[in-house]
C-alpha positions as CSV (number, residue, x, y, z in Angstrom):
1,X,0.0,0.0,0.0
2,X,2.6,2.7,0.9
3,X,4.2,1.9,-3.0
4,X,1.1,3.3,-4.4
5,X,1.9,7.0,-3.9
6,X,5.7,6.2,-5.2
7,X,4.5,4.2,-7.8
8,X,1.6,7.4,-8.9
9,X,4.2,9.6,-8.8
10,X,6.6,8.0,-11.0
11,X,4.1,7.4,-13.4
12,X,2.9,11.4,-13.5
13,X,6.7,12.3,-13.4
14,X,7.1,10.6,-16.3
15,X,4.1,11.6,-18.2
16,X,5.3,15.0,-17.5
17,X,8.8,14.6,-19.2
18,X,7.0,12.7,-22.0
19,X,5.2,15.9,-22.4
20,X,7.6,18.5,-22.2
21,X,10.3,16.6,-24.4
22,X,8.4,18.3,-27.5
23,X,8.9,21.9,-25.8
24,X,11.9,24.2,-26.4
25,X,12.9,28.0,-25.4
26,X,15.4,29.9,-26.6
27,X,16.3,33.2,-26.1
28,X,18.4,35.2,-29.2
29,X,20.6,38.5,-27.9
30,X,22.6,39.9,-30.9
31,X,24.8,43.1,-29.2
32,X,24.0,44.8,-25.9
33,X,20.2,45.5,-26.3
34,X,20.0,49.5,-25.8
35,X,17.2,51.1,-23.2
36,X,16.0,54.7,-22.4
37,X,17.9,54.4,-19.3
38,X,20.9,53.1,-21.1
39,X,21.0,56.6,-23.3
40,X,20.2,58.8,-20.6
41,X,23.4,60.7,-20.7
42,X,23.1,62.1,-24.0
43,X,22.5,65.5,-23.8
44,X,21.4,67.0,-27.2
45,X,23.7,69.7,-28.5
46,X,26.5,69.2,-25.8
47,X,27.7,65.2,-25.8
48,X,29.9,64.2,-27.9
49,X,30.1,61.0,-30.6
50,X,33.2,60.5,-29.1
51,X,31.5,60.3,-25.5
52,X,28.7,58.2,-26.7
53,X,31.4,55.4,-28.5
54,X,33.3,55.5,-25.1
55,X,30.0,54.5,-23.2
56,X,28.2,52.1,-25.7
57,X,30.6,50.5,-27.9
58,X,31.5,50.9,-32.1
59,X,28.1,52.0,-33.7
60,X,26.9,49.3,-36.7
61,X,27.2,52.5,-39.1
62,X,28.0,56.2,-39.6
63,X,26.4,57.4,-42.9
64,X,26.8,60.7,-44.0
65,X,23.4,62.9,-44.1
66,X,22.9,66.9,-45.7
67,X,23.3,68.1,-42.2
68,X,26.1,65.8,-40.7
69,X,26.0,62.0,-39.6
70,X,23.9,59.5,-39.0
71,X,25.1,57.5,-36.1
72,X,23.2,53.6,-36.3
73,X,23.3,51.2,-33.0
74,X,21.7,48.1,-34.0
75,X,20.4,45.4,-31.9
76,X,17.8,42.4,-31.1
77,X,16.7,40.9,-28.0
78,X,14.8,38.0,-29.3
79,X,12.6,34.8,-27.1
80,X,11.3,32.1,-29.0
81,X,9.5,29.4,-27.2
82,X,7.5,26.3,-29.1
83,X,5.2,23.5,-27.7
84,X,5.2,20.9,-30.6
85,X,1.8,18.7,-29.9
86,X,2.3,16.5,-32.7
87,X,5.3,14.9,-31.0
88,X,3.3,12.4,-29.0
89,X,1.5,11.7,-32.3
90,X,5.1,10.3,-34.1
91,X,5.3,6.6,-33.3
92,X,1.9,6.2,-34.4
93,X,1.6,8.6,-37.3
94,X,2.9,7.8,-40.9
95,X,3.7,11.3,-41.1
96,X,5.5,14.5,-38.8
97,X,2.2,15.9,-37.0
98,X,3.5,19.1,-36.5
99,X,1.2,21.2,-33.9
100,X,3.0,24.1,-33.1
101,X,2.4,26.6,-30.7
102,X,5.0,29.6,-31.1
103,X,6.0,33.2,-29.6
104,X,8.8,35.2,-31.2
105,X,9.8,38.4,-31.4
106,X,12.3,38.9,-34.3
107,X,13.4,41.5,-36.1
108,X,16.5,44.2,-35.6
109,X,15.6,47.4,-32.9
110,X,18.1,50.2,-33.8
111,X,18.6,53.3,-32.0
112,X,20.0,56.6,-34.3
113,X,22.0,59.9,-33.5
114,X,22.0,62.4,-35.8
115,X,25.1,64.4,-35.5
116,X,26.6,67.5,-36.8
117,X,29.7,68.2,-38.9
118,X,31.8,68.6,-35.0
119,X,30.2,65.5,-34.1
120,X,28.4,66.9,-31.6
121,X,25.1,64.6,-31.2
122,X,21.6,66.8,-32.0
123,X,18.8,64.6,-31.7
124,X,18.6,60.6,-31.3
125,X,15.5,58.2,-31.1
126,X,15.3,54.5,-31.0
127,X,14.0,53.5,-34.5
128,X,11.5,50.3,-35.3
129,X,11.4,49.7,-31.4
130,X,9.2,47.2,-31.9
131,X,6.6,46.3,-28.9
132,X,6.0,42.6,-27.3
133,X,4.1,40.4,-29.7
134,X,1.3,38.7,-28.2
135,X,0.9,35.3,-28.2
136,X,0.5,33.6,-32.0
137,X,-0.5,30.2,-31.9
138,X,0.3,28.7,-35.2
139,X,-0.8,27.7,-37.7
140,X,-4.0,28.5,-36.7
């Protein structure tokens, strides 16, 4: 009688692995994602590209514009996380059941300086910052 419990929660433990063996996460950081807080010290008309290069690193590109530069930081902060259903279907399906439940959130942020022939930054914004996606089931 007292192997009953054990014996229950074996069986549920590895129902539960059986599960979650179809299940992967992953999580995608290409360069030091950039915040608000990150960029506070830039102070339009006063800090330098020189002062923003010592703080955050080589920018990705420096492209010449009518009025000066344009300074480009780019980065991604990426999760991807997928539940494959149709895994448990495999030893008795013919085919790869493929049931996927999926959440990413890819594509580049970048965040811009525009600065002036002294290199003196004027204005900067984060450019196609993009918001978290909400959950996609697919391929519903």
């Amino acid at each position: 009688m007292t192997h009953r419990p054990l014996a229950l929660l074996v069986l549920l433990s590895t129902a539960l692995g059986i599960l979650l063996s179809g299940c992967n996460v992953a999580r995608l950081t290409i360069n030091t994602p950039l915040t608000p807080e990150s960029v506070a010290f830039i102070a339009e008309g006063r800090t330098t590209l020189a002062d923003v290069v010592d703080t955050l690193g080589a920018p990705d590109s420096i492209t010449d514009a009518e009025m000066g530069s344009i300074v480009t930081y780019r980065f991604l902060n990426a999760k991807y996380s997928r539940v494959n259903f149709g895994w448990l279907l495999k030893p008795w399906s013919p085919v790869d059941p493929d049931f996927v439940f999926s959440r990413s959130g890819l594509g580049a942020d970048a965040f811009e300086l525009l600065c002036d022939p002294n290199w003196i930054v004027t204005h900067y914004a984060f450019v196609r910052h993009r918001p978290e996606p909400p959950f996609t089931p697919y391929p519903f």
